[in-house]
Each structure stands twice: as structure tokens, then as C-alpha cells.
N, C-alpha and C positions, 0 to 999 in steps of 0.2 A: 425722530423724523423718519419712520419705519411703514410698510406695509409687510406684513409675516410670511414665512414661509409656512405650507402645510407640515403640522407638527411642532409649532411654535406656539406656545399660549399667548395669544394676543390682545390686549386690551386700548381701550378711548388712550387717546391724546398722544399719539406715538411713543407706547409703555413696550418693550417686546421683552418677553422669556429665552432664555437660550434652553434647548435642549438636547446634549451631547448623545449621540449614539455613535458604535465605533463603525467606521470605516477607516483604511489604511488600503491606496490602491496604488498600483505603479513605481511602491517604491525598490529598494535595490534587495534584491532576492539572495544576492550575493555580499558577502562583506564587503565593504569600502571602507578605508583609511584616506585621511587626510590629513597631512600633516602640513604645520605651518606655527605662528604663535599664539598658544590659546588664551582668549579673553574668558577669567568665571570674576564672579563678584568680589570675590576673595585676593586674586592674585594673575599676574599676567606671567605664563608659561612658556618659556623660551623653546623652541625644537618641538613641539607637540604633536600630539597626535588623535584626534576623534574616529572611531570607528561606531560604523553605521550597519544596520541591518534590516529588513522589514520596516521602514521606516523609521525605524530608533536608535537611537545611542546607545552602542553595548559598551564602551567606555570609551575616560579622555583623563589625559592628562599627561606628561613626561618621557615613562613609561607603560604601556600597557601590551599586551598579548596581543599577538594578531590571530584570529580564528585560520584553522588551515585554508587556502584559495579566498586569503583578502586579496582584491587589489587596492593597490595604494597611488594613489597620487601625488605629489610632492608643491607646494605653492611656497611663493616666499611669503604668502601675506598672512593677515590678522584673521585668524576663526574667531568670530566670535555668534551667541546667540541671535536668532531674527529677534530684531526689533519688534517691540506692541505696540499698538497706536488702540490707544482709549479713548481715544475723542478726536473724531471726523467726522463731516458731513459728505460723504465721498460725491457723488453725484454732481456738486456744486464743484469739484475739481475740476470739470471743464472748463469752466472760465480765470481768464485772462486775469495777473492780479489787479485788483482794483483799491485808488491810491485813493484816500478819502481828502478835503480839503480841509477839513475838520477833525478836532475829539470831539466826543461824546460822552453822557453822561452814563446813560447803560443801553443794552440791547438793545430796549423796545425806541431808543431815539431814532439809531443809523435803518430801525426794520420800517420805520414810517417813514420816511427821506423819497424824495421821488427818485433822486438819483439810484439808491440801491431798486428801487423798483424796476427802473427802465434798463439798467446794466445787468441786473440778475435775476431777480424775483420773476418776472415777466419773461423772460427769456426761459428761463426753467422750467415754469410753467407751459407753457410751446412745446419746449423739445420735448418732455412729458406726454401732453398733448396728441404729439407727431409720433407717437410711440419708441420714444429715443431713450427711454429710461433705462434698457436693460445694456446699452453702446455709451450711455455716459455710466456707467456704476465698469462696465468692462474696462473703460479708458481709466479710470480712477484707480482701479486696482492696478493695473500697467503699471502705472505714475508711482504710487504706493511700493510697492516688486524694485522699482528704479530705485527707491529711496531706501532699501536694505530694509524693509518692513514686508515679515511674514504672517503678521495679523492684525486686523485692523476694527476696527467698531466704529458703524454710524452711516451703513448704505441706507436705502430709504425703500429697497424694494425686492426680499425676499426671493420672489419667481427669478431674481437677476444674478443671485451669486452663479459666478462664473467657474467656483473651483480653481480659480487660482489665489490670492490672499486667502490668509483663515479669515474666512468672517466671524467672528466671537460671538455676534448679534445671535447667531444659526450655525453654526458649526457644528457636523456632525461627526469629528474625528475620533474624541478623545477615552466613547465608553462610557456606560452608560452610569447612575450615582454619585452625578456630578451636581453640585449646584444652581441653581439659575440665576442667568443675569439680564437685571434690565435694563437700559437704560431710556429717560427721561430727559429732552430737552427743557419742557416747561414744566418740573413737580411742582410747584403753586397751584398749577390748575387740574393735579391730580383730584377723582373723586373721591370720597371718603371708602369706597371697593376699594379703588387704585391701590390706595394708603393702605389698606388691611392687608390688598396681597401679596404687596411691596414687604411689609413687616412679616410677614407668614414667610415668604421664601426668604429674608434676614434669617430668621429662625428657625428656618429647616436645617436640620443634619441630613450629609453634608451644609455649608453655612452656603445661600446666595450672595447675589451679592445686586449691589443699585448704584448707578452712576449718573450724578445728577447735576446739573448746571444749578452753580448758585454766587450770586456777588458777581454779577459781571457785568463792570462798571466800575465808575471812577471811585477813590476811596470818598471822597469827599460827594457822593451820588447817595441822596437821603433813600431814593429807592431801592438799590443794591442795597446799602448796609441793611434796609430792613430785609431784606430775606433770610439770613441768617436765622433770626427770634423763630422765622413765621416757618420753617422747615423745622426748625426744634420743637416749637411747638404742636408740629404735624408729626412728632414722634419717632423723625426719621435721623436723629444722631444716634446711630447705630453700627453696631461690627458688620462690617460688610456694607455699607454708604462711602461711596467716594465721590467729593466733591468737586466739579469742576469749573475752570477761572478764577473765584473767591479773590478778584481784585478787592474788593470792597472790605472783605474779610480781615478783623483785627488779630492782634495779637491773644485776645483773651478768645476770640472763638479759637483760633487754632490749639489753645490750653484744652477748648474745651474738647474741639474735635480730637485731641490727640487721647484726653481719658475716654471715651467712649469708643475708641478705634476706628474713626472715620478716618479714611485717607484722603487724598489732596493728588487733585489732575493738574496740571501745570501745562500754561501756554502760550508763555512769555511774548513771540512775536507779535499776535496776535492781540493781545492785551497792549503791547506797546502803542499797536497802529491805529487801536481804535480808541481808546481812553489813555492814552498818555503815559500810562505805568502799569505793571504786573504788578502781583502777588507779594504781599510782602514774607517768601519766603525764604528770609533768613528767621524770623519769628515760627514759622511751621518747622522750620529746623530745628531751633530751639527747644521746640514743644516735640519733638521727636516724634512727629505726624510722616507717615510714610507715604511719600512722596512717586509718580509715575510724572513723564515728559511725553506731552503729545502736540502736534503742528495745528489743532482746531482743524482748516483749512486750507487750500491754497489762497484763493482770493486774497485775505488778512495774514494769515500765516503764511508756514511753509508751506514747501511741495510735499513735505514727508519729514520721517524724522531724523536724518542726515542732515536735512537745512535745518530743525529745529535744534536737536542738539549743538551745533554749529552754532547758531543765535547765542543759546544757552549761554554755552562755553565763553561766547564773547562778554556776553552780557554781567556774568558770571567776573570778569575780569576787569569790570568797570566800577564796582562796588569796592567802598571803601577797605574793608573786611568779605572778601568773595564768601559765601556760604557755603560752597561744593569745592572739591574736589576733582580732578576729571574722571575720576573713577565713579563714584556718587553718581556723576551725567550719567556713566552708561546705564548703571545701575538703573536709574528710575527711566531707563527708556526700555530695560531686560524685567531683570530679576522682579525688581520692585511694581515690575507693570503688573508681571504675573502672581505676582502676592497678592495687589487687589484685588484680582476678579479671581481668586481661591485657584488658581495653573499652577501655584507653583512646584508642584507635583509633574508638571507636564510640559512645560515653555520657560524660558527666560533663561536658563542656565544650560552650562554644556555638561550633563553630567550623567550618569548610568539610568536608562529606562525615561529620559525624557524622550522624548517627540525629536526626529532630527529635522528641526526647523533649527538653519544657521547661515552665517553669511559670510564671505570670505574679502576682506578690503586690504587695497596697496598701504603697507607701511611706509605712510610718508614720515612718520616721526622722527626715522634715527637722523635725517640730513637736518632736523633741529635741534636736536641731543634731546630730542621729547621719548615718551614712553607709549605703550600700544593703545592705554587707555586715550591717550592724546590725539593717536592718531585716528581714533575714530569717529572722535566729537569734531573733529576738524576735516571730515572724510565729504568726496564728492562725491555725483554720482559717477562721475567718469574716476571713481576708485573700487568702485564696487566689480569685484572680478566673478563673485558664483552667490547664488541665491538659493537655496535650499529651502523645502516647505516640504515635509511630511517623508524626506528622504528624496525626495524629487529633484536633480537640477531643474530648476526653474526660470532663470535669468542669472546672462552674465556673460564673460569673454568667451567670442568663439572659440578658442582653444581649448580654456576648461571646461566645458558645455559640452565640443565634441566627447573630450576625455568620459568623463562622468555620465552622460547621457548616452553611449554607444550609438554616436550618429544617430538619433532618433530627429524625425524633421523639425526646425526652428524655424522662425520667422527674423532676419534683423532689423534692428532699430538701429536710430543714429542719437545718441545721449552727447551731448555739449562735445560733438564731433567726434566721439569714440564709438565704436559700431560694437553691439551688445548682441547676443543672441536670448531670446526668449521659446520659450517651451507654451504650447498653449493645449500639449497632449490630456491636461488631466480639466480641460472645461466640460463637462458636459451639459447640452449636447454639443457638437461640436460646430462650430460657429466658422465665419468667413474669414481671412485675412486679416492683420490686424489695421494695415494700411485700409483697409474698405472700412473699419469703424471710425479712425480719424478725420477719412472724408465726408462721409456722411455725415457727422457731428461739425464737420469746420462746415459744411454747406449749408447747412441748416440753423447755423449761430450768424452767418454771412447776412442771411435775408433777415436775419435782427440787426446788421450793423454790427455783429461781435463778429469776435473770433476764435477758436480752438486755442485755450491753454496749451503752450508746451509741456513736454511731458517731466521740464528740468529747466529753471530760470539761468542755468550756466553763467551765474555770475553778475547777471544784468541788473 
């Protein structure tokens, strides 16, 4: 649901290319250590320590060297990597959630409903219109930043990356000889080009990669289950396809997607709200289909993936036989995000020569005798204490923002009555206040009878 940035290969039916070139600006010229307890896929690090440089991690873990004039910070809380969000439609995070009275059968029922027409479709279309698209994709990424998420896929309009979230769609950070990735709302109605160049970048070295909504809908929705054959049959169970919702999805496709190396986007809240049930992944478990956790959206889902993995975790613990771990959560909201789209060289772990995108949360675990992996499936956003994206404090407590940022100017938010400070130095160009794009967006949703999404449902 894309329009491209220049130097994006773009194609019909909202298909986009990602194409990496490096930039690294504003990050810390100087060493920075941070210690606190480190979250990696492997193991949770008690007294740790990440140091930073040029925007990267020269190393983490236990023990490590401090280069001569690091400064160091000290936090009690949980380092762990920024969260990926693989699947969003940021844009549509300006609205308010919206409670359906009904399930549904798949997509295309709730996208014909008049009700979602006059609550969103319609309204989106306006602000659009009003030329509001570049102040709802700004406010999306805010909300996103809130939710301990440093990268995200699924803005709708290229000219709007604001340089705060990694946009994955366009992302120009990571250097050039990277793979491309597309992502595809509707692949059924790719052309038979689409399909060839979709399969050309699968098969390029480096490997691309394609992210594709399929099965979404009720298990028992003859339409969903049929997409499954009819994507296989377009050639696209392939390494580097990852599939997204696959409610409909049986136990013998996840056999199948897991021989082929297709992986599996996950979005439980969302799938609950609208069809009744998710994914039957304890069966993609089984089939050792590697898995990513992403919120869809606000309106159905979460706000980000603090509320989703939070969902997860609960959800997760209502199952007769739970399928995960709380370690597994983070994992497919880090690690495993960054394996699908070919990062894992660069994002999802805290470890030498990645990218220093990381996030810092209050350990609420120990006053439950829980563990750090616990505490972050279970994290608000009023736990989230520092934001990191490219080495950049980016969002977080005034204090550590001051610390980390050398007093560079902030803007404060007020998050489920905790006051945050955000950094909006690295947009360019450089934009107005953040409060002036809330207004304009709440006044302009007003004269439809809506109103501005909070930037965090605090509980309600």
C-alpha cells in the first residue's frame, strides 16, 4: 500500500523494492557504553554492557573493553535490540480503534462493510486528499518510536519518510549489496512481470526477499483457504517469501512452507478481532517455519509491538500446551524479524558491527520472580526509558535523553501520563513541532466526526 521513493524500483498494485545505500548521520562520534541487562536471542546478561560508536556496536556482553574516552551511562533497565514491525499500514494509525460488531469471513468482507468505509476508508481518503499524508505517516512513526519499534514496513508514501523509524520499504542506511524487499498487500492480483520480478529478486545474490499477505480469514473461509494452492501455484513458495496472517493456513501448508523456507508474519490481535482466531501456530512450530510478531495495525491490532507481544504473551498462556516461550516472543519480534528480510547481519541482535538500533525498558520482572525476557513481552509504553535508532537517542526519559543526547533540543510527549522526551533532529527536512501535527490531524479527522488515535491506548 506504497507510493515509492525516488530510487525505489516501483511497480502496479502497491509492489515496492527496497534499495539500501549507506548513510550513518548524527550518530555518537564518541564511545558510549551502556550498561544495564542485556537481552540477545541466546541468553539474558545480568550487569552488561553495549558500547556504541559511529552508529554501531563495537561490542556487548558481560565483559567487554572500553575504547579510551567512552562515556558510560549506567541504567537499571533491560537493553535489548529495537523491535521490527513487518507488517503495518502506518498511515491508518491515526485512527481511533475500531470495535467491529461482527467476524468475518476474510478481508475482502470487513473492506466492503459501509461501516469500515465511513469510519476509515473515507476519512483516509480526505486527509490524503487535504494533503495530510506526509503528518499521518509522521504521527505513525511517533506512535511506532513509543512502542520500542526501530523499524517498521508498510508507510504508503515514500516522499514522507521522516527519518525517524527505519523505514525497511526505503531505507537508505545499511550499504549498498543488500537484497530487495517487497512487500505486497494483494499478490493474487500481481501481473505475471510482478510474479517474474518478485521471483528474479528471490534469486538474486545477495537473496531478496517478498512479504505477502495470504489466508486472512477464518479457518473455515473457502476463500482464504484457497489462496494458499493459488500463491503456490504463482511460484511463489520460495526462500525469501514470508507470509503474512495465514489464519486460514493448515497444518500441511506450514509442512510445506517450512520445506521451501518460507517464513510466517504473525498477528494474533488482529486476527482475533476480526475473524475470531489466529494462526494456527503451534502447527508452524512444529513444522519449524520461522516465525516474525508484528501488530498489523492500530485500529484491529496494536499500537506497536509492546502491545502485540503483550497480546502474544497472554494469548500464548491461554493454550492448552503454550507454543512459545517468552524468549521465542522476543525473538520473533528481534532476531527472527531480521532473518526474514536477509538484516540479520545488521538489526535484531546486540552484537559486534550490528547497527546500534536498541531500546532500554524498566525491569518489572524481578517484583514477579519473572526473568528479562518476561519483562519485556509484558513492557508498557510508560517502561520504555531510551530509544535508539542508528546510535541516535531518539525517544525516551528526559533524563536519559539529556544524558545521551548532550542536551540537543526535544520536544515532550505525555505517554499514559509519563512525560517522554523525543529527538526529531535527524527528520529531514525539518518539520514543525510535533504538537502542530497532532492538531492538524485531530482537526481535520473532527470535520469527519473522528478523532486523532492516541499515540498509546494506556490500558483502556
Amino acid at each position: 500500500m506504497r507510493n515509492w521513493l525516488v530510487g525505489i524500483r516501483c511497480f502496479p498494485i502497491t509492489i515496492c523494492a527496497l534499495l539500501i545505500t549507506p548513510t550513518l548521520a548524527m550518530a555518537q562520534n564518541t564511545p558510549l557504553a551502556i550498561t544495564g541487562t542485556l537481552l540477545t536471542p541466546q541468553e539474558i546478561i545480568p550487569n552488561g554492557t553495549v558500547v556504541l560508536q559511529n552508529g554501531k556496536i563495537l561490542a556487548a556482553g558481560a565483559h567487554v573493553e572500553l575504547p579510551q574516552g567512552t562515556t558510560t551511562v549506567r541504567t537499571d533497565g533491560i537493553i535489548a535490540p529495537g523491535l521490527i514491525d513487518l507488517h503495518n499500514h502506518l498511515t491508518w494509525n491515526v485512527f481511533p480503534r475500531w470495535k467491529p460488531i461482527q467476524e468475518f469471513g476474510n478481508r475482502y468482507d470487513w473492506q466492503q462493510k459501509p461501516v469500515y468505509n465511513v469510519l476509515m476508508d473515507v476519512p483516509h481518503s480526505e486527509l490524503v486528499s487535504e494533503g495530510l499524508e506526509c503528518e499521518m505517516e509522521r504521527y505513525a512513526e511517533v506512535k511506532a518510536i513509543s512502542e520500542g519499534e526501530t523499524s517498521v514496513v508498510g508507510g504508503m508514501y515514500a516522499p514522507c519518510d521522516q527519518g525517524l523509524a527505519r523505514n525497511l520499504d526505503y531505507d537508505p542506511e545499511f550499504g549498498g549489496g543488500l537484497g530487495e524487499i517487497i512487500y505486497s498487500v494483494f499478490p493474487l492480483t500481481m501481473s505475471q512481470f510482478d510474479v517474474a520480478r518478485a521471483i528474479s529478486v528471490l534469486n538474486a545474490k545477495p537473496r531478496g526477499s517478498l512479504l505477502i499477505h495470504v489466508g486472512e480469514g477464518s479457518p473455515q473461509d473457502a476463500s482464504a483457504a484457497r489462496e494458499f494452492p493459488e500463491v503456490e501455484e504463482r511460484g511463489l513458495l520460495k526462500s525469501g517469501v514470508s507470509f503474512i496472517h495465514g489464519v486460514a493456513l493448515t497444518p500441511q501448508n506450514f509442512a510445506a512452507m517450512a520445506k521451501s523456507g518460507v517464513g510466517f508474519i504473525w498477528s494474533p490481535r488482529s486476527n482475533i478481532e476480526l475473524y475470531g482466531n489466529t494462526a494456527n501456530v503451534a502447527a508452524a512450530q512444529a513444522a519449524n517455519v520461522v516465525m516474525a510478531l508484528a501488530p498489523d495495525w492500530s485500529p484491529t491490532g496494536s499500537d506497536g509491538l509492546l502491545g502485540e507481544l503483550n497480546y502474544a504473551s497472554v494469548w500464548n498462556q491461554t493454550q492448552p500446551t503454550p507454543p512459545f516461550t517468552e524468549r521465542e516472543l522476543v525473538m520473533m519480534a528481534t532476531s527472527n524479524a531480521a532473518a526474514l528480510v536477509a538484516l540479520q547481519d545488521f538489526i535484531g541482535t546486540l552484537a559486534a558491527n550490528h547497527v546500534a538500533d536498541l531500546i532500554v525498558i524498566r525491569d518489572t520482572g524481578k517484583a514477579h520472580s519473572k526473568d528479562a525476557y518476561w519483562s519485556l513481552t509484558h513492557a508498557t509504553p510508560e517502561d520504555v526509558e531510551l530509544v535508539m535508532i542508528g546510535g541516535v537517542a531518539t525517544y525516551g526519559n528526559p533524563e536519559l535523553m539529556r544524558q545521551i543526547s548532550n542536551n540537543s533540543p526535544t520536544e515532550t510527549l505525555k505517554v499514559c501520563g509519563s512525560d517522554k522526551s523525543i529527538s526529531f533532529a535527524s527528520e529531514k527536512p525539518e518539520k514543525h513541532a510535533f504538537a502542530e501535527t497532532e492538531s492538524m490531524l485531530d482537526q481535520a479527522l473532527r470535520e469527519m466526526g473522528r478523532k486523532l488515535a492516541p499515540l498509546a491506548e494506556c490500558g483502556d
